[in-house]
C-alpha positions in Angstrom: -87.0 42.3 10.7 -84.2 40.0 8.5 -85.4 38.6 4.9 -84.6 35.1 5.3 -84.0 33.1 2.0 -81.8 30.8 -0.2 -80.1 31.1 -3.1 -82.0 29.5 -5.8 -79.2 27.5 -8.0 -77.4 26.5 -4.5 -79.3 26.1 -1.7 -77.6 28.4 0.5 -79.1 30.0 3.4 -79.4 33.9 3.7 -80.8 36.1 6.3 -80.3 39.7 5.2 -81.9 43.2 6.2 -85.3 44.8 4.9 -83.3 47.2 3.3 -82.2 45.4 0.9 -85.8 43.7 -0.3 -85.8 44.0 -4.0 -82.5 44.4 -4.9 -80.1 41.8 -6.9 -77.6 40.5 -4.9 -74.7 38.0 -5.9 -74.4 34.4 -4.8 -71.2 34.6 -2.1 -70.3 30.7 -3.1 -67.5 30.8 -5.2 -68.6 28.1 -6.9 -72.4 29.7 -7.2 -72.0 33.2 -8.1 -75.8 33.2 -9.4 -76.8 36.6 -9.5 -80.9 36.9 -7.6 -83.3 39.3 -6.4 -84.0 39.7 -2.7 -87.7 39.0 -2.2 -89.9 41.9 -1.1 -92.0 41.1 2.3 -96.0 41.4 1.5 -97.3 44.9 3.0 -94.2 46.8 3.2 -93.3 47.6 -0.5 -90.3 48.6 -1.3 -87.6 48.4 1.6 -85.9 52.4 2.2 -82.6 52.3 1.9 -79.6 52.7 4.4 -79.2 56.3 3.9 -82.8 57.1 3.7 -83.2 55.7 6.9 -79.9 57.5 8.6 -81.6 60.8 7.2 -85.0 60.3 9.0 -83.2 59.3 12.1 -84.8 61.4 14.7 -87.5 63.9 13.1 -90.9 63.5 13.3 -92.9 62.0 10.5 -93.9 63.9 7.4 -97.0 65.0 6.2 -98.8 62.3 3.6 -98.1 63.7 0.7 -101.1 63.9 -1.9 -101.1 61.5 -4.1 -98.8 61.8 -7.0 -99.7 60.7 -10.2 -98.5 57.9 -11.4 -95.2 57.1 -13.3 -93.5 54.5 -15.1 -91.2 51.8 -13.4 -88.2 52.5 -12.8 -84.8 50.0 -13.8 -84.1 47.1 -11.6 -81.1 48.1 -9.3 -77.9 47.2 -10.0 -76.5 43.8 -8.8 -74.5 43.9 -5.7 -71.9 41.6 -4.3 -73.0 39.2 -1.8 -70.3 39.8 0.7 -71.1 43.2 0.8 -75.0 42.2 1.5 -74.1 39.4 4.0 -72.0 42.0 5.9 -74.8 44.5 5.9 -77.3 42.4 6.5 -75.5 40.7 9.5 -74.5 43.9 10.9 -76.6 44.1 13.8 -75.7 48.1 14.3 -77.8 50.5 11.8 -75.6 52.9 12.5 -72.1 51.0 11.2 -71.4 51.5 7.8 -70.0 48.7 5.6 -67.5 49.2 3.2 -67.6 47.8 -0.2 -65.7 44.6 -0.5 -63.6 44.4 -2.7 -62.4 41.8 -5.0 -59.1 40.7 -8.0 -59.8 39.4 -11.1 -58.0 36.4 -11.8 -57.1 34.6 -15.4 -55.8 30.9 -15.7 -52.7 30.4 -17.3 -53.7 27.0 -18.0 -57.7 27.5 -19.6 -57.8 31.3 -19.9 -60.9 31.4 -17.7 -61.3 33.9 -15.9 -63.1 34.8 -12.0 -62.7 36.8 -9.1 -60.9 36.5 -5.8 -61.7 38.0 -2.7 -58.9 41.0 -1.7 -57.4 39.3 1.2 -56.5 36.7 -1.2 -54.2 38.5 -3.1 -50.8 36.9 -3.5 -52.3 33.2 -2.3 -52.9 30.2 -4.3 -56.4 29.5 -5.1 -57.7 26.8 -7.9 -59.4 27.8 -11.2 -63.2 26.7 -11.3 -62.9 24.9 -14.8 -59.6 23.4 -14.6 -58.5 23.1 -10.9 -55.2 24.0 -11.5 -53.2 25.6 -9.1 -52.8 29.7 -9.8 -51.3 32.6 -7.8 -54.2 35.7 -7.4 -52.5 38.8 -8.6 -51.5 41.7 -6.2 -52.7 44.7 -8.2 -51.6 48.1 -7.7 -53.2 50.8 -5.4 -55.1 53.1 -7.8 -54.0 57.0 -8.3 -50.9 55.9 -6.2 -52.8 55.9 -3.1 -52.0 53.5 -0.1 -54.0 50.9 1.1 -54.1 50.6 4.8 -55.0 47.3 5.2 -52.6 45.7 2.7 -49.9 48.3 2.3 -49.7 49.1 6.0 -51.4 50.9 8.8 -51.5 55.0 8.7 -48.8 56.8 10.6 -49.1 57.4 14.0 -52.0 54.8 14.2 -51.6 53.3 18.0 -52.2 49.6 17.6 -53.4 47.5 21.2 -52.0 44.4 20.9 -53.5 41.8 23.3 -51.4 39.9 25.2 -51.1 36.2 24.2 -52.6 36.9 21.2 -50.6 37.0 18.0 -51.5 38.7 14.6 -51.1 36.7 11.4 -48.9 39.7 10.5 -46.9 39.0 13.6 -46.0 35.4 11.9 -42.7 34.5 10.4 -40.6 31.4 9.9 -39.9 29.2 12.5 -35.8 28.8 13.1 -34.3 25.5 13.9 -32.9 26.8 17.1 -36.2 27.4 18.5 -37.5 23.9 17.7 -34.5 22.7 19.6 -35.5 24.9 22.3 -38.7 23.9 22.4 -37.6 20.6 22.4 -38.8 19.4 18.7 -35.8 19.3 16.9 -35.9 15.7 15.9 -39.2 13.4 15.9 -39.8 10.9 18.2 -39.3 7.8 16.5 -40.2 4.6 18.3 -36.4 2.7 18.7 -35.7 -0.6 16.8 -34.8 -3.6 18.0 -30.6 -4.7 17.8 -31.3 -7.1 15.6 -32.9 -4.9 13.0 -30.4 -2.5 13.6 -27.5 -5.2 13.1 -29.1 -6.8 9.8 -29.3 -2.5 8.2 -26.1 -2.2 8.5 -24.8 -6.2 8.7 -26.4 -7.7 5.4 -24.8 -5.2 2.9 -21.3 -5.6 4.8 -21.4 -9.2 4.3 -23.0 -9.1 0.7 -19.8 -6.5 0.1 -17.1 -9.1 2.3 -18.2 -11.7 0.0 -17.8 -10.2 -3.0 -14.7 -8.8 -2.0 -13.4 -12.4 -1.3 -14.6 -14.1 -4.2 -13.2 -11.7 -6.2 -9.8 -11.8 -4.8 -9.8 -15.9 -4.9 -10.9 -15.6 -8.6 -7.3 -13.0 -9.0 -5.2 -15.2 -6.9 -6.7 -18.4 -8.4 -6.0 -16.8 -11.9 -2.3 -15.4 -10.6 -2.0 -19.4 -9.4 -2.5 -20.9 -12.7 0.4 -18.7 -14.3 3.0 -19.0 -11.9 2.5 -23.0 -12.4 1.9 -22.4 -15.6 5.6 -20.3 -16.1 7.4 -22.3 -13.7 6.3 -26.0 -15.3 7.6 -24.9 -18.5 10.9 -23.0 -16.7 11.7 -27.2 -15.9 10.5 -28.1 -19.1 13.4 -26.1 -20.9 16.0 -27.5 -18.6 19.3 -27.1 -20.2 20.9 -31.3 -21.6 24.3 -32.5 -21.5 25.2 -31.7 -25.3 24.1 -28.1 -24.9 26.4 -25.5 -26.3 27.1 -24.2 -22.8 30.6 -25.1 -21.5 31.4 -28.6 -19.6 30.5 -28.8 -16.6 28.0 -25.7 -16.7 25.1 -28.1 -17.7 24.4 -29.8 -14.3 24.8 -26.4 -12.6 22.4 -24.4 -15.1 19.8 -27.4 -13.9 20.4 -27.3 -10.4 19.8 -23.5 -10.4 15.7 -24.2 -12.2 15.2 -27.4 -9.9 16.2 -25.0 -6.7 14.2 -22.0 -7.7 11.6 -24.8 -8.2 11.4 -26.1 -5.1 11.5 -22.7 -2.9 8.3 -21.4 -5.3 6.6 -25.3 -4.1 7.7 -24.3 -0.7 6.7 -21.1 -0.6 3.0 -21.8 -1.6 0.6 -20.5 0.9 -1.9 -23.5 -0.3 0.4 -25.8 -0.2 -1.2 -29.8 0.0 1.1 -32.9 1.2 1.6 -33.4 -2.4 2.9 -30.1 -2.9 5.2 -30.2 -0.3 6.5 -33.5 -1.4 6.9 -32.2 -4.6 9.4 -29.5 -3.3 11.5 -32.1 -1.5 11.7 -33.8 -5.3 13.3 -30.2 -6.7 15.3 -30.1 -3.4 16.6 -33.6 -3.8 17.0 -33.0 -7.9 19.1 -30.0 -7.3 21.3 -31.7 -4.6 22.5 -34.4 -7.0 23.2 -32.3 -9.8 25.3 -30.4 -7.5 27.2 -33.1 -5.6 27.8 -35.4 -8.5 30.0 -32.2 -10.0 33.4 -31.0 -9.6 34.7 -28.6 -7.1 33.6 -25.0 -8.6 32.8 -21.5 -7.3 29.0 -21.7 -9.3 28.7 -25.1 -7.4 29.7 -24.0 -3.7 27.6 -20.4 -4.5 24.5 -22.7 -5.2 24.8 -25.6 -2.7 24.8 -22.7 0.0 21.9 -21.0 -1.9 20.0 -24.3 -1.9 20.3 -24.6 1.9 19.1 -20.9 2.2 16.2 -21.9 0.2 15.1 -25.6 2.6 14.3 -23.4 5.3 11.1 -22.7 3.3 9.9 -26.1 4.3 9.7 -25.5 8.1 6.4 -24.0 9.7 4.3 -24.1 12.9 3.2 -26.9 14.5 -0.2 -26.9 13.2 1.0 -26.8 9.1 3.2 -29.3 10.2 0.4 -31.4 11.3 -2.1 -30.5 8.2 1.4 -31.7 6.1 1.9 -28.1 4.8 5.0 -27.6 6.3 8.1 -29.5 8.2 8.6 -29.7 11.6 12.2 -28.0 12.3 13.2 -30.8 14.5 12.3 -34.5 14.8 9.4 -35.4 16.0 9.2 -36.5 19.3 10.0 -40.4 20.3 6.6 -42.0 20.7 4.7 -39.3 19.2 1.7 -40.3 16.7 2.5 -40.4 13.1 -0.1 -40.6 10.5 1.0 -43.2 8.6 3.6 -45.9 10.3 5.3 -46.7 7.0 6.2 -43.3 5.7 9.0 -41.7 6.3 9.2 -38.6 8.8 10.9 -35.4 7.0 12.0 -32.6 9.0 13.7 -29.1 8.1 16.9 -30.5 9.9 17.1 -34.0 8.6 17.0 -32.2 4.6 19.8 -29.7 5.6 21.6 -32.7 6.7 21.1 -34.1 3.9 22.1 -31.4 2.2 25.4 -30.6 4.4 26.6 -34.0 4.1 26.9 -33.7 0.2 28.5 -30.1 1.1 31.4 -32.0 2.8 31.9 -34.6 0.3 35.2 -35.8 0.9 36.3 -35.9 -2.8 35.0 -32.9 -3.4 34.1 -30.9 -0.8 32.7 -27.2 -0.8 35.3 -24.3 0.1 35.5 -23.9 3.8 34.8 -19.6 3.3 31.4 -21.0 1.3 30.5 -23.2 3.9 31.5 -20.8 7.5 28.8 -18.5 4.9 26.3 -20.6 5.1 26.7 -20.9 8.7 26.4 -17.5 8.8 23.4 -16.8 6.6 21.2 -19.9 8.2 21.9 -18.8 11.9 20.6 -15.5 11.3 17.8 -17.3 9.2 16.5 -19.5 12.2 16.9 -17.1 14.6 14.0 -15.6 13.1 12.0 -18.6 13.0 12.4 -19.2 16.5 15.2 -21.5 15.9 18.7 -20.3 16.8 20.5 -23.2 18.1 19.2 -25.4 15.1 22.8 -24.8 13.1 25.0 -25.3 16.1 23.7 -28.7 16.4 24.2 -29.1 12.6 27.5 -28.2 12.5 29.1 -31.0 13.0 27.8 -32.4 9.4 29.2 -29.6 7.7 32.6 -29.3 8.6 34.9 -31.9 9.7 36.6 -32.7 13.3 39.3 -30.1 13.2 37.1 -27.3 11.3 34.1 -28.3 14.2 35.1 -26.1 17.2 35.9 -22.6 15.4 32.3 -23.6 12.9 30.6 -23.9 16.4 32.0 -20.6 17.7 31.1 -18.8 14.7 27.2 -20.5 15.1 27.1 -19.2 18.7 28.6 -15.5 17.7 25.6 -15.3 14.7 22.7 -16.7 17.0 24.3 -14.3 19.8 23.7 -11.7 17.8 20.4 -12.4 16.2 18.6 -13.9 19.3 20.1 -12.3 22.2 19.8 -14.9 25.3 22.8 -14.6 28.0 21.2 -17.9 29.8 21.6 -20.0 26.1 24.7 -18.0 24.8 26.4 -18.9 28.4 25.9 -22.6 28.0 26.7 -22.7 24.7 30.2 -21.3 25.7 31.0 -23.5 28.7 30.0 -26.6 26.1 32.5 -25.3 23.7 35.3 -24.1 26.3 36.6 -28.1 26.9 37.2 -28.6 22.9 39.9 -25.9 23.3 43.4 -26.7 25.2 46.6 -25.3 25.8 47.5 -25.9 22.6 44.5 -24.4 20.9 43.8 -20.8 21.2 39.8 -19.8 21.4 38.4 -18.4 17.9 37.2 -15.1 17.7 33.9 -15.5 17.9 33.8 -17.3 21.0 36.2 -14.3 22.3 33.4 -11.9 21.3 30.9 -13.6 22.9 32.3 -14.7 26.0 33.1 -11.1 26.5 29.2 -9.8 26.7 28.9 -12.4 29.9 28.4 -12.2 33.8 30.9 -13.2 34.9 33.3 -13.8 31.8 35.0 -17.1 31.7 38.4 -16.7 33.5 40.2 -19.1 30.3 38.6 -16.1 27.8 38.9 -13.0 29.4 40.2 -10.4 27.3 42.0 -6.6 28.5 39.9 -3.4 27.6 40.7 -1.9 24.3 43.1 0.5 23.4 41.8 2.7 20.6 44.1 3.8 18.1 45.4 4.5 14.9 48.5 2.5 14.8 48.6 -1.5 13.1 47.3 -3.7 15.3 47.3 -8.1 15.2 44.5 -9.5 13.3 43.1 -11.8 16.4 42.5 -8.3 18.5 41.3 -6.9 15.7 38.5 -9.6 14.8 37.7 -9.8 18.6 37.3 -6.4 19.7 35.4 -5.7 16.4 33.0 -8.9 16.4 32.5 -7.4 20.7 31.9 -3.7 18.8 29.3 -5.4 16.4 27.4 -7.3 19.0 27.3 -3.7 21.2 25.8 -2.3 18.3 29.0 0.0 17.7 29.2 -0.1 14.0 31.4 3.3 14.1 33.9 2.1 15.8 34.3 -1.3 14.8 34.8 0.5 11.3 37.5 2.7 12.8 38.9 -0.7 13.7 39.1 -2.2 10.5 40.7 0.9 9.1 43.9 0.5 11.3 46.5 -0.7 9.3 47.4 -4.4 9.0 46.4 -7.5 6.8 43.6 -7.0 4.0 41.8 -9.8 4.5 41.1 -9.4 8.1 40.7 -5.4 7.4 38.0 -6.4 5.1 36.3 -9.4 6.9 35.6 -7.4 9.5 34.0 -4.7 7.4 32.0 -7.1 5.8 30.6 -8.3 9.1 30.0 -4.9 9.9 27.9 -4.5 7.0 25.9 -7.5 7.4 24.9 -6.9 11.0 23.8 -3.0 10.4 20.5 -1.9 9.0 22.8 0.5 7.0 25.8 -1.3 5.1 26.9 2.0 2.8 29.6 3.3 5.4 31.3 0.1 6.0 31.0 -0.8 2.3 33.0 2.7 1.3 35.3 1.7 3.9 36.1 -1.3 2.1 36.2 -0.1 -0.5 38.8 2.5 0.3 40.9 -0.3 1.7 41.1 -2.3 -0.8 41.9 0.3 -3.9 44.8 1.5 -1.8 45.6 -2.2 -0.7 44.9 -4.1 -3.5 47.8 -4.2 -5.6 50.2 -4.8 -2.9 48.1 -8.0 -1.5 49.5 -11.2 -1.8 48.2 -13.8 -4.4 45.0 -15.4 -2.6 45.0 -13.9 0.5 42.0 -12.1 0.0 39.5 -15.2 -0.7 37.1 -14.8 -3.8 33.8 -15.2 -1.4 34.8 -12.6 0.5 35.1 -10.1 -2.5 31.0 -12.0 -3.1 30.0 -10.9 0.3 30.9 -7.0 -0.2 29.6 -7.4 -3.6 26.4 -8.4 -2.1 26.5 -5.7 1.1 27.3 -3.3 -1.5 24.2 -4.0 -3.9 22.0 -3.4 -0.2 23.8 -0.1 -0.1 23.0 0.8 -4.0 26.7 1.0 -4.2 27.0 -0.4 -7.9 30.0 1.3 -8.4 31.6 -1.3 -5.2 29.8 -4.0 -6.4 31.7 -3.7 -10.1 34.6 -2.7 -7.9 34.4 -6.4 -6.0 33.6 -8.2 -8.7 37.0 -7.4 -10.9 38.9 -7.9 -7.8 37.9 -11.5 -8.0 40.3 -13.9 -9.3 38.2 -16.6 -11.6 35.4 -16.3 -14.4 32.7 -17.9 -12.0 33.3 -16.1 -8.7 33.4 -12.8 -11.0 29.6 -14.1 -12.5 28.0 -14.3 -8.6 29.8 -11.3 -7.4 27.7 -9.2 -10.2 25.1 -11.9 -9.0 24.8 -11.1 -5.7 25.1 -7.6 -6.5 22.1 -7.8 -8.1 20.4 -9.6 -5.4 21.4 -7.2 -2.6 19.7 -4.6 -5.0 16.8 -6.4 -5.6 15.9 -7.8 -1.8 16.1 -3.9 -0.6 13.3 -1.2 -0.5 10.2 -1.5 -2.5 10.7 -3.7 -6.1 11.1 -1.4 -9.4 11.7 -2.5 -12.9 15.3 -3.3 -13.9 16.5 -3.4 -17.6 18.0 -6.7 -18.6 21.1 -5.2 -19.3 22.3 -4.9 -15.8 24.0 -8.2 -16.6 24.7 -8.6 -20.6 24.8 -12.0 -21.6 27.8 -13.5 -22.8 28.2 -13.0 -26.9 29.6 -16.8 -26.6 27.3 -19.6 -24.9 31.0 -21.4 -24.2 31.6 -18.0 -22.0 28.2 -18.4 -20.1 28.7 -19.1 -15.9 26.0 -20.1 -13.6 26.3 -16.8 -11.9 25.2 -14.8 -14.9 22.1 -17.2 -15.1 21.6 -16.5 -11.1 21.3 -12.8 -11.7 19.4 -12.7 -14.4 16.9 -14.9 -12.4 16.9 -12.6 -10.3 16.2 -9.4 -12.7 13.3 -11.5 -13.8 11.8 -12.2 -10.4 12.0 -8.7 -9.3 10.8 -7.1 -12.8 7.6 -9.6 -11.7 7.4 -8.6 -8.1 7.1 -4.6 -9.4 4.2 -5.8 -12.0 6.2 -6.7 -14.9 4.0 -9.0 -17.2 6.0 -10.9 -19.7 6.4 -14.7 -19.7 6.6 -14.8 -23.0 9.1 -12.2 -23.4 12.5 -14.5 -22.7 13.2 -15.7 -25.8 15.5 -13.5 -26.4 17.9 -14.9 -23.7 17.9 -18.1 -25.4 16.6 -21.0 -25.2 17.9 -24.3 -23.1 20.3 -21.9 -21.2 18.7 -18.6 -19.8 15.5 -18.9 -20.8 14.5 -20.8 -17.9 16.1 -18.8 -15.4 13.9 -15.6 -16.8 11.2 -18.5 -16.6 11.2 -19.4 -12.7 12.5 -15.8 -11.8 8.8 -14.6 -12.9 7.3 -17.1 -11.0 8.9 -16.3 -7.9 8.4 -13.2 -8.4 4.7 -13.3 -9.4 4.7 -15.0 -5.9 6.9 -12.3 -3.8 3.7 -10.2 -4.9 1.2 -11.9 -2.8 
C-alpha cells in the first residue's frame, strides 16, 4: 500500500511506499526543498525497510519473540533526497534497486548563493533561486579517478540496441546548411511583395541620391558660371586704348583679339538665352571693325581667319535655333514663320558673309595664302556639323572673280575629304568644269578629286603615277599627292614631297599631309629636313610666311617644339614670327589631355613697342589651357601687364574654365 501525501510548505502531491513511513525525505521542487517526515499509517508501526524485506523474502515467519524490555528511542533517520524517494516509491518492482541520485553543488557568481543541481544537469545553464541570473552547473570530476558510465561513456564491450527511428540525445549534433537545403529549408518562406513596394525600396533612395547629385553639380557649375563672367567681363574691361604704350597699329588688333575670345566664350555657353546669343554677335561684330578698319598686317589676316573659325560657334540644331540658342546654318526658309516680323533673321552664313566681305576689302584686303586657309580650316569645320558644301557656296565673297574657280576647287578637295559623298563631290565637279577653258588649266584640287570618280571626267583625266626619285613638276606633284591624301596614303605622298624640285610646293604638300593625318610628326620631320637643306638657297618670298605658320602649327600637334622654333625663324617679319610661336602653342595645347604650361613658353617682349598680337594670342592660349588642366588663378596676371596682356591671360581662363565642362 503507497503513503499518499503533500509536501507541507508547497502543496505537492506524493505517493511513496510503506517503506519509507517515518523517515525525512526532501521536497523534489527546486524551488521547495522543505525537508518532512513521511507519515506513519495507524496499525502498522514502523514501515521495515528495503533490505529487511529482500532478507525475509521467502522463509517462513519467525517465532514471536518474548517481549523485550524496553529501550530508549532511537534518532530520527537521516533526511533523504526526494528523487531518490519518488523513484523508490514509484518503482512498482520490489525487487529493482534504485540508485542514489546524485546531485552538483552550484554557487552564483553574481549573489554567492549557493544550491544544488540535479547530475544530468551538469554543464547546462540553469537560474540561481535568489537572483535569477543565468549560471553554468559545474562538471565535477569523477572521484578516485574512476569513470562514470553514464556521463563519461558506456563500459567497453557494452552492446547498445539502438531502435530504429529512434535517435539518442547523444546521437544529436549540429544541423549543416547543406542538409536544410536538402531538406528543402534553406531559406524561409516569405510571403512576396508587391512591384510597387519593391520599386519604392530601391527607387526612393536612388532618387533622393539623383537629386542631390544634381543640385550639387548646378550649385558647382552655377558657382564655375559666375567666375568665367566674372574673369571674362573684366578681360573687356581692361581693353587696351589708342595712347597705350604698345606700338601703332597694335592697339585695334590687341582689342579685336579680347572682343573675339569674347564672343566664342558667349557662343559657346551651353545656357545660352536670346540675349546671350545676341550678345556674342555684339563681340563678333566689335572684333570685325577693329579688324577691317586696320591696315594690311600678318596679326590682322591671322585674326580675321581666327574670328571666322570662331562664328561657327553660333550654329546649332534646329530646335536651339528655334528656342534662339543658336543660329540656323542657312537662311531660313521663304515663307517660314518668324517670331517677330520686325527683327532681323541671323544665320551662321549671313555672319561669315559678313565677315568675308570685310576679308576682301578692296583697299585692304587679307593675303590670298590667309584666306585659301580659312577655306581650308572652315570646310573641314562644317563638314563636321553636317555642313560641307556651306563654304563652296561662300566662296565667292571671299575671293574675287579670277581667285573664285581655283578657291572653289580647293572647297570641294577639303569637303571631299572630310565628308566623303561621290554623288555631291561629282556634281560639284561638273558645276566647276565650265569655269575652266582652253586657256585655263584645272587647279589641283579639282585634279585630285576628279580622279576618285566613276567614270573620271574625260577634260581631267590624269595618267597613272610613276614613282620615283628623280625632280618632278610641281602640278604632278600637288596632284598625285592631294589623290595620295584623299586615298589615305600619307607614306607615299610624303615620298612625293621629298623628290626634288621647288620648296614651296615640296612643303605645301607636306603640310597638307600633316593636316589630313591623325599623326602629323612624320610629315612634319620631313619638312623639316627639306627646308634646313633647302632653305638657304630658296629665293626671297617664295616660301610664303603662312605656310612656315601652318607647319608651325602641325608641328606643335606633333610635340615637335624643336620645328615649331625651327618655322618660326624661317619666317620673314616680326608679326608672322609672333603667330608661328602662336600657333605652335595652340597645336600643343588643342592635343591629348590639357597639362599645366609655364608662362615662359612665350617671354614677353622687355619693350611694350616690341609687343605683336601673336605673342598676346599665345599667351591666351597658355592661360586657357593652364584653366582647362585646373589651374586657378585670375588674379594671378598682373604680372603680364596691364592694358596689354593682361586681358588676354583674362579671357584665356575663361575659356578655359569653360573647355572644362
Amino acid at each position: 500500500m503507497a503513503i499518499e501525501m503533500q509536501c507541507p510548505a508547497c502543496k505537492k502531491a506524493y505517493r511513496l511506499k510503506d517503506e519509507l513511513a517515518g523517515k525525512k525525505v526532501t521536497c523534489a521542487n527546486a524551488e521547495c526543498r522543505t525537508v518532512f517526515a513521511v507519515p506513519v499509517k495507524p496499525g502498522t508501526g514502523t514501515a521495515p525497510t528495503l533490505a529487511a524485506l529482500k532478507a525475509t523474502a521467502g522463509k517462513s515467519p519467525a517465532k514471536p519473540a518474548a517481549k523485550a524490555p524496553a529501550r530508549v528511542a532511537a534518532p530520527p533517520p537521516p533526511a533523504i533526497d526526494v528523487e531518490t524517494a519518488a523513484l523508490t516509491a514509484l518503482n512498482d518492482d520490489p525487487d529493482e534497486v534504485v540508485a542514489e541520485t546524485r546531485v552538483v553543488g552550484v554557487k552564483c557568481s553574481n549573489c554567492d548563493h549557493q544550491w544544488s543541481e540535479p547530475w544530468e544537469k551538469q554543464g547546462k545553464n540553469a537560474l540561481c533561486p535568489e537572483c535569477r541570473s543565468r549560471q553554468r552547473v559545474p562538471v565535477p570530476a569523477a572521484k578516485g579517478g574512476k569513470t562514470d558510465w553514464r556521463t563519461d561513456g558506456m563500459p567497453a564491450g557494452r552492446k547498445i540496441e539502438k531502435l530504429e527511428g529512434v535517435t539518442s540525445s547523444t546521437d544529436a549534433g549540429y544541423v549543416t546548411g547543406e542538409s536544410l537545403r536538402a531538406a528543402g529549408l534553406g531559406r524561409a518562406e516569405l510571403e512576396p511583395r508587391p512591384l510597387w513596394q519593391k520599386l519604392a525600396a530601391f527607387g526612393i533612395p536612388l532618387a533622393a541620391f539623383v537629386f542631390g547629385a544634381v543640385a550639387v553639380a548646378a550649385l558647382l557649375r552655377s558657382r564655375t558660371d559666375s567666375k568665367e563672367l566674372e574673369t571674362m567681363s573684366r578681360a573687356l574691361a581692361d581693353l587696351p586704348t589708342d595712347d597705350s604704350p604698345l606700338p601703332k597699329g597694335e592697339s585695334p588688333l590687341f582689342r579685336a583679339g579680347v572682343y573675339l575670345a569674347a564672343g566664342e566664350y558667349a557662343a559657346r555657353r551651353e545656357d545660352k538665352t536670346p540675349k546671350q546669343l545676341a550678345e556674342a554677335l555684339t563681340h563678333f561684330g566689335r572684333a570685325r571693325q577693329e579688324l577691317e578698319a586696320q591696315p594690311s598686317s600678318f596679326g590682322r589676316d591671322a585674326l580675321f581667319v581666327e574670328l571666322a573659325a570662331a562664328q561657327l560657334a553660333l550654329g546649332g540644331t534646329q530646335e536651339q535655333a528655334d528656342a534662339g540658342q543658336r543660329l540656323r546654318y542657312v537662311p531660313q526658309a521663304v515663307g517660314a514663320s518668324q517670331a517677330r516680323i520686325s527683327e532681323k533673321s541671323h544665320d551662321v552664313q549671313g555672319e561669315l558673309k559678313q565677315t568675308f566681305t570685310a576679308m576682301l576689302n578692296r583697299e585692304r584686303p587679307v593675303a590670298l595664302e590667309a584666306r585659301s586657309g580659312a577655306v581650308r580650316r572652315l570646310t573641314r569645320e562644317l563638314a563636321k556639323a553636317q555642313q560641307p558644301d556651306l563654304m563652296e557656296r561662300l566662296v565667292p565673297t571671299l575671293f574675287n572673280d579670277a581667285e573664285h574657280p581655283e578657291a572653289t576647287a580647293l572647297a570641294i578637295y577639303e569637303a571631299a575629304k572630310a565628308s566623303p559623298d561621290p554623288a555631291r563631290v561629282g556634281a560639284s565637279v561638273a558645276a566647276l568644269l565650265p569655269t575652266f577653258t582652253a586657256g585655263r588649266a584645272p587647279p589641283a584640287p579639282l585634279l585630285a578629286v576628279a580622279q576618285t570618280l566613276e567614270p573620271v571626267p574625260a577634260a581631267l583625266k590624269q595618267p597613272p603615277y610613276v614613282p620615283g626619285t628623280g625632280p618632278i613638276d610641281e602640278t604632278p606633284r600637288a596632284v598625285y599627292g592631294m589623290l595620295m591624301v584623299l586615298q589615305n596614303r600619307p607614306g607615299e605622298a610624303i615620298e612625293l614631297a621629298k623628290r626634288p624640285g621647288r620648296t614651296d610646293g615640296r612643303l605645301k604638300l607636306l603640310a597638307l599631309v600633316a593636316e589630313l593625318s591623325p599623326e602629323p610628326g612624320p610629315a612634319v620631320s620631313a619638312a623639316g629636313e627639306i627646308y634646313a637643306a633647302d632653305g638657304r638657297k630658296r629665293e626671297a618670298g617664295e616660301v610664303p610666311d603662312a605656310l612656315f605658320v601652318r607647319l608651325a602649327f602641325q608641328a606643335g600637334r606633333a610635340n615637335q617644339p624643336e620645328r615649331v622654333e625651327q618655322f618660326a625663324k624661317a619666317t620673314a617679319r616680326d608679326d608672322a614670327r609672333a603667330w608661328a610661336r602662336a600657333e605652335g602653342l595652340r597645336g600643343q595645347f588643342t592635343t591629348g589631355v590639357p597639362k599645366p604650361a609655364p608662362d615662359t613658353l612665350l617671354e614677353l617682349p622687355a619693350d611694350s613697342k616690341d609687343a605683336r598680337s601673336g605673342t598676346a594670342w599665345g599667351r591666351l592660349w597658355i592661360a586657357r589651357n593652364n584653366a582647362a588642366s585646373g589651374e586657378k588663378r585670375p588674379d594671378g596676371f598682373e604680372p603680364w601687364g596691364r592694358g596689354t596682356f593682361r586681358p588676354y591671360g583674362l579671357a584665356g581662363h575663361a575659356l578655359g574654365l569653360q573647355d572644362r565642362k
